[in-house]
N, C-alpha and C positions, 0 to 999 in steps of 0.2 A: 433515576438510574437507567443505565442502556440496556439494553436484552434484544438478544438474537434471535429471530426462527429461521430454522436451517433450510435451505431446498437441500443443501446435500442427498446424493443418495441417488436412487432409479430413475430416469424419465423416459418418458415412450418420447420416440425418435425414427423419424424417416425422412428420406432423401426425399429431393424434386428436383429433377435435374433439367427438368423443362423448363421449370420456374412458373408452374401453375400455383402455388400453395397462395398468393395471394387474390388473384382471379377468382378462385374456388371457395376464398374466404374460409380457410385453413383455422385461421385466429377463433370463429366464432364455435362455441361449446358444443350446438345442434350440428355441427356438421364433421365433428371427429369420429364420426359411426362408419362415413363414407371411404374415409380415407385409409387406401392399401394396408395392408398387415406390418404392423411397425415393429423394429425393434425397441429392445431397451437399454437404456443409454446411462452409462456412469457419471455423474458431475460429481466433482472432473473429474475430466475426461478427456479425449479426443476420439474424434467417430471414426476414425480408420482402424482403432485398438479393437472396437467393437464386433466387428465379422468380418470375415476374408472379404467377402463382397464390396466390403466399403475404403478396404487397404489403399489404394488409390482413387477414390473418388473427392473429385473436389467441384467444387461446386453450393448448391444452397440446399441446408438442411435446419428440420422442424422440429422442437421439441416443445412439449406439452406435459402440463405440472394446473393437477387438480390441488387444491387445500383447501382449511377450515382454520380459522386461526381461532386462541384461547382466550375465555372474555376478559382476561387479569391485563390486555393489550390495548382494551379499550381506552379513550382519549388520549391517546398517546400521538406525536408525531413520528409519522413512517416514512421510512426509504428505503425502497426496491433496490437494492444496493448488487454491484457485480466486480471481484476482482481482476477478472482478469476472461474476455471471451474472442477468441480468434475466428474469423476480422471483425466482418462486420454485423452487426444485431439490430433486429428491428424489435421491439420488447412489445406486447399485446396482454392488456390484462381486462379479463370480463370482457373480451370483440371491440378494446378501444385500442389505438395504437397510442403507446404512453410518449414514444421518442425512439432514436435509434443515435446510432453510435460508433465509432471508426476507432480503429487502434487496437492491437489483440492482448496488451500488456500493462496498460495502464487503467486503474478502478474508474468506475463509475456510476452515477444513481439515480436517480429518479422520485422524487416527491408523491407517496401515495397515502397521503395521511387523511383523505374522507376515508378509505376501506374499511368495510365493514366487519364486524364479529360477529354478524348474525346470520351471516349465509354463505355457503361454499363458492370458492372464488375458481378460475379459470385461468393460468399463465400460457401464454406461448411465445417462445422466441425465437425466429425467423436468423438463422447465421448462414452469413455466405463465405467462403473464401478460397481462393484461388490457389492457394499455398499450401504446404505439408503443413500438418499436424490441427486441425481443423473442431471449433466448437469451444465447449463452454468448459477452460480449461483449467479454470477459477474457480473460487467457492461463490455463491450465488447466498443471499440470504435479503431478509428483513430487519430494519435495526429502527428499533423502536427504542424514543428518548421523552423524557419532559419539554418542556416547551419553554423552556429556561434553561440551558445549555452550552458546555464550552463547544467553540463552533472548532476550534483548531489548536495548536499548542505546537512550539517550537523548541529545542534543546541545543544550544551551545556551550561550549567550556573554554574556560582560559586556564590559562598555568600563569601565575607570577613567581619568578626566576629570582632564587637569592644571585644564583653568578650563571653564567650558561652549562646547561644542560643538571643545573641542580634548584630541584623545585621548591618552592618555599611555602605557595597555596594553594589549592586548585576552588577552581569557582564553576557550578554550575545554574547554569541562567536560563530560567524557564517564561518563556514569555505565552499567555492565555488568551485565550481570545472568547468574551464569554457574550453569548446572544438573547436578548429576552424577547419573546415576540408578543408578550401577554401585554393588557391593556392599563397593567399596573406596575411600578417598581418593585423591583427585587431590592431589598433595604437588609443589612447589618449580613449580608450572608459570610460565608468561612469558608476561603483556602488554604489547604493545609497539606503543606510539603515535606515528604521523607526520606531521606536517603538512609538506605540499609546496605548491610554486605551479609550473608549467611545470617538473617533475619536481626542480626545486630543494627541497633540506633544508631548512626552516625553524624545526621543533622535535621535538623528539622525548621521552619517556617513556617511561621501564619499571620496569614493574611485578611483584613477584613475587608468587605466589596460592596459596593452596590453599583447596580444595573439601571439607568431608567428603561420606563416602557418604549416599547419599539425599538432598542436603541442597542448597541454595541460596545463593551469595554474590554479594555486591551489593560493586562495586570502585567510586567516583569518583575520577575523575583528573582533575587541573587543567593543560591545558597555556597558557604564556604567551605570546604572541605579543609581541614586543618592538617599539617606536615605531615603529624604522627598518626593519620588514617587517609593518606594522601596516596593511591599508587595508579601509576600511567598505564593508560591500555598503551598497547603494540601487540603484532603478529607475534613474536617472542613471550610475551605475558599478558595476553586479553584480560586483562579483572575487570568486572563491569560489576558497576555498583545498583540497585533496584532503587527506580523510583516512582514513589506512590504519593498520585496523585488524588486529593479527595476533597469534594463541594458538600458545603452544606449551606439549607435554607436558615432564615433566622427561629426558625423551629426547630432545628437540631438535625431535619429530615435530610441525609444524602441524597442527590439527587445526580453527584458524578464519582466517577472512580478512576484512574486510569494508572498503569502499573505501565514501564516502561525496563527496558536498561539504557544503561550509561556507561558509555565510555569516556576519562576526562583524557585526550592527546591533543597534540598540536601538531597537524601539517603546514609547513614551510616552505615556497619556491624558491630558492636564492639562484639567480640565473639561471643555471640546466643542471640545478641539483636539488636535489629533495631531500629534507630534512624532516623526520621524526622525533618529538619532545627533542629535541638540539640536538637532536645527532643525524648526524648523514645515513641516509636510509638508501640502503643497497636493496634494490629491488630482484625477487628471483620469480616471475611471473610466465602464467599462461593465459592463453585466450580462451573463454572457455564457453558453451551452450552447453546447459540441463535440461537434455531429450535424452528420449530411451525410444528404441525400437518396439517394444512392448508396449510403453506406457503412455508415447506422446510426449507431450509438453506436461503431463502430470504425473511425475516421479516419487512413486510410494516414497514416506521419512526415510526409511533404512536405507535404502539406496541411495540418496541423496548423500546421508550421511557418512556411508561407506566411502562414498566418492570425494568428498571432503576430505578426510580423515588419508583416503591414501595420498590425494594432494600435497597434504601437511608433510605425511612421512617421506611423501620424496625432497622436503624443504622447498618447496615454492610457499613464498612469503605475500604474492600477489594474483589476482585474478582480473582481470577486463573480460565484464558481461559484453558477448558483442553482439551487439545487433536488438536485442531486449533487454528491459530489466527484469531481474529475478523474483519471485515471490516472497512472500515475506517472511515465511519458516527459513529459506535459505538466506536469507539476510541477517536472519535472527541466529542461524547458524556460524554461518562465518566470523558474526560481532562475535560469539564466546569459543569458535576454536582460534581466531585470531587470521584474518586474512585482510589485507590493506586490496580494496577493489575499486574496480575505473567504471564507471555502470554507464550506459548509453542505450538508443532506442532507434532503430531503424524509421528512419526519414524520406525513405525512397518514393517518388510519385507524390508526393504532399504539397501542399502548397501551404505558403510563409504562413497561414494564418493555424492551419491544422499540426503543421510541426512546431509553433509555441503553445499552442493549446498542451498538446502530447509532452513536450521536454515538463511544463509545468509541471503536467499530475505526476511524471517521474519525480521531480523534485521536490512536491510537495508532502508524497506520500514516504519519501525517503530519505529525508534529508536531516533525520534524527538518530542513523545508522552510524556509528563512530568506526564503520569496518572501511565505508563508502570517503574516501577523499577525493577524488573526481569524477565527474562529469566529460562524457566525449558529447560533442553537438555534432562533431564531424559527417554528413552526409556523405555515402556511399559514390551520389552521383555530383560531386560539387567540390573538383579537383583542385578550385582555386581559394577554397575554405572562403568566401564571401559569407556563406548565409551563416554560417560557424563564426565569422566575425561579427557579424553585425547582432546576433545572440546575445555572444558576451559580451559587446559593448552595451547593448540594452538589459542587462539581468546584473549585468558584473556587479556593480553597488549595492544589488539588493541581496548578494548570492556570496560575496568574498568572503564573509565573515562564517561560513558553512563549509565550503569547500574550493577546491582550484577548477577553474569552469576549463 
């Protein structure tokens, strides 16, 4: 099973605008006695919310997270895991530098599975950036799993059409991707697939699997949703159906869990009109950024929601994230009030090989959202849509079947 431990919460925090903290060796535990009077820092967060002192400062700042982790985490494999840290992070655990890392909006992690349970550990992480709304604006945690594990999981839906625009099946197609790293086969294990709606049965699947050792299997499974419990997301009526995902060893022991929603629709380009489950989908859209003057880039639920919700009542039917992607409570939000959105990632100053890196982990991590039908690759500085083309011709075959690039 996965389990979390949270950094959530307080961390001491201070500026360097010299840029001594790595000269001074900032990272190592004996020498946080020395360093200036810090404050304390929200994750998430952004360090400008934090004191008037820091409203405009930009630049590099340190934050520092003592712990003790619980012996029930022992032999488990670990990941320093981060959703979301504005810009750049150089990650320090126990005075070792683990990795660092570019992009303020897309997740990413780190492999720290010797960590021990038997002695207090020491995190810092070194963020710099140039730009408003600055720091670790994410949830930051530990995600400890077995060592036999689905590494990734996909969701797509089809509608087969008795005549246009009148549906006759809907199909969702979950394909697994399951990783053994042990020195033995995983033999007779069980996937077992549920779609509910209001904790009602709807369908279900099972699957039996084996793994060899070292090695990776890739399961698709088709579940059918049948006429008479058949109903189409759209901005109009979001129904999203739950799906629960669940492994087990040939002992019976769960070792995965994963709860999803589902949306089953169909987006359609037909020349320069867009089509929802067969109907011509009139778009009423804004462009939109979720900042708050108060809160940064990390916007308490209520207010998120508020803002949502008045969106709706004015009838805008669509939104384009511009410039980042959203977090995944807003994501998760818009799939059940019902919003058709264009998600995109700011590209500027990157080069080919860092702006596919970045479109990826947007894509990767989001690309099971039934709210999300396109993808902008569009760069800011790249008037002649070249790098934009040459994207989609390189992703387009592996990506059409998801959404409109």
């Amino acid at each position: 099973m996965r389990f979390k431990f949270d950094f959530n919460g307080l961390w001491h925090f201070q500026i360097d605008p010299d840029d001594l903290g790595v000269d001074q060796e900032w990272y190592l535990r004996e020498n946080y006695q020395y360093i200036e009077e810090k404050f304390e820092a929200p994750v998430p967060g952004c360090w400008e919310t934090i004191d008037p002192e820091l409203a405009d400062y930009k630049g590099t700042g340190w934050y520092f997270k003592e712990f003790l982790l619980p012996h029930e985490f022992e032999r488990k494999k670990v990941n320093l895991c981060f959703d979301g840290v504005n810009y750049a992070i150089d990650v320090y655990l126990d005075g070792e530098l683990l990795g660092s890392h570019e992009g303020g909006f897309t997740p990413f992690s780190f492999d720290v599975t010797s960590i021990s349970v038997e002695e207090p550990h020491y995190l810092v992480l070194k963020v710099h950036n140039d730009m408003n709304f600055s720091g670790i604006h994410r949830g930051v945690y530990l995600e400890f799993y077995d060592w036999i594990y689905m590494e990734e999981y996909q969701i797509t839906t089809e509608i087969d059409w008795k005549q246009e625009a009148v549906p006759r099946l809907g199909k969702i197609v979950v394909k697994t991707y399951f990783r053994n790293t042990m020195k033995w086969d995983l033999e007779q294990a069980t996937l077992l697939l549920k779609i509910t709606h209001d904790k009602a049965l709807i369908s279900m699947q099972k699957r039996d699997f084996n793994v060899q050792h070292e090695n990776s299997r890739l399961l698709t499974t088709t579940i059918q949703i049948p006429k008479d419990s058949l109903h189409l997301w759209s901005p109009e009526e979001p129904y999203l159906y739950d799906l629960t995902l669940q492994v087990k060893n040939n002992e019976g022991v769960m070792f995965e869990l994963i709860e999803e929603q589902v949306g089953i629709r169909e987006f359609k380009q037909k020349e320069e009109e867009l089509f929802l489950n067969g109907q011509k989908f009139e778009m009423n859209g804004v462009a939109q950024q979720f900042e708050h003057l108060d809160f940064g880039l990390s916007l308490p639920k209520e207010i998120l929601i508020k803002k949502l919700k008045s969106l709706k009542s004015d009838g805008i039917n669509t939104i384009r994230l511009i410039h980042h992607p959203a977090d995944q409570f807003s994501l998760n939000m818009m799939d059940r009030l019902g919003f058709a959105v264009v998600e995109e990632i700011g590209l500027v100053d990157k080069s080919k090989e860092e702006s596919q890196q970045l479109i990826k982990d947007m894509i990767m991590r989001d690309r099971n959202h039934p709210c999300i039908f396109s993808w902008n690759l569009q760069r800011d500085d790249d008037p002649l849509r070249s790098f934009n083309l040459e994207i989609q011709n390189k992703w387009y075959s592996d990506f059409k079947e998801i959404k409109i690039v």
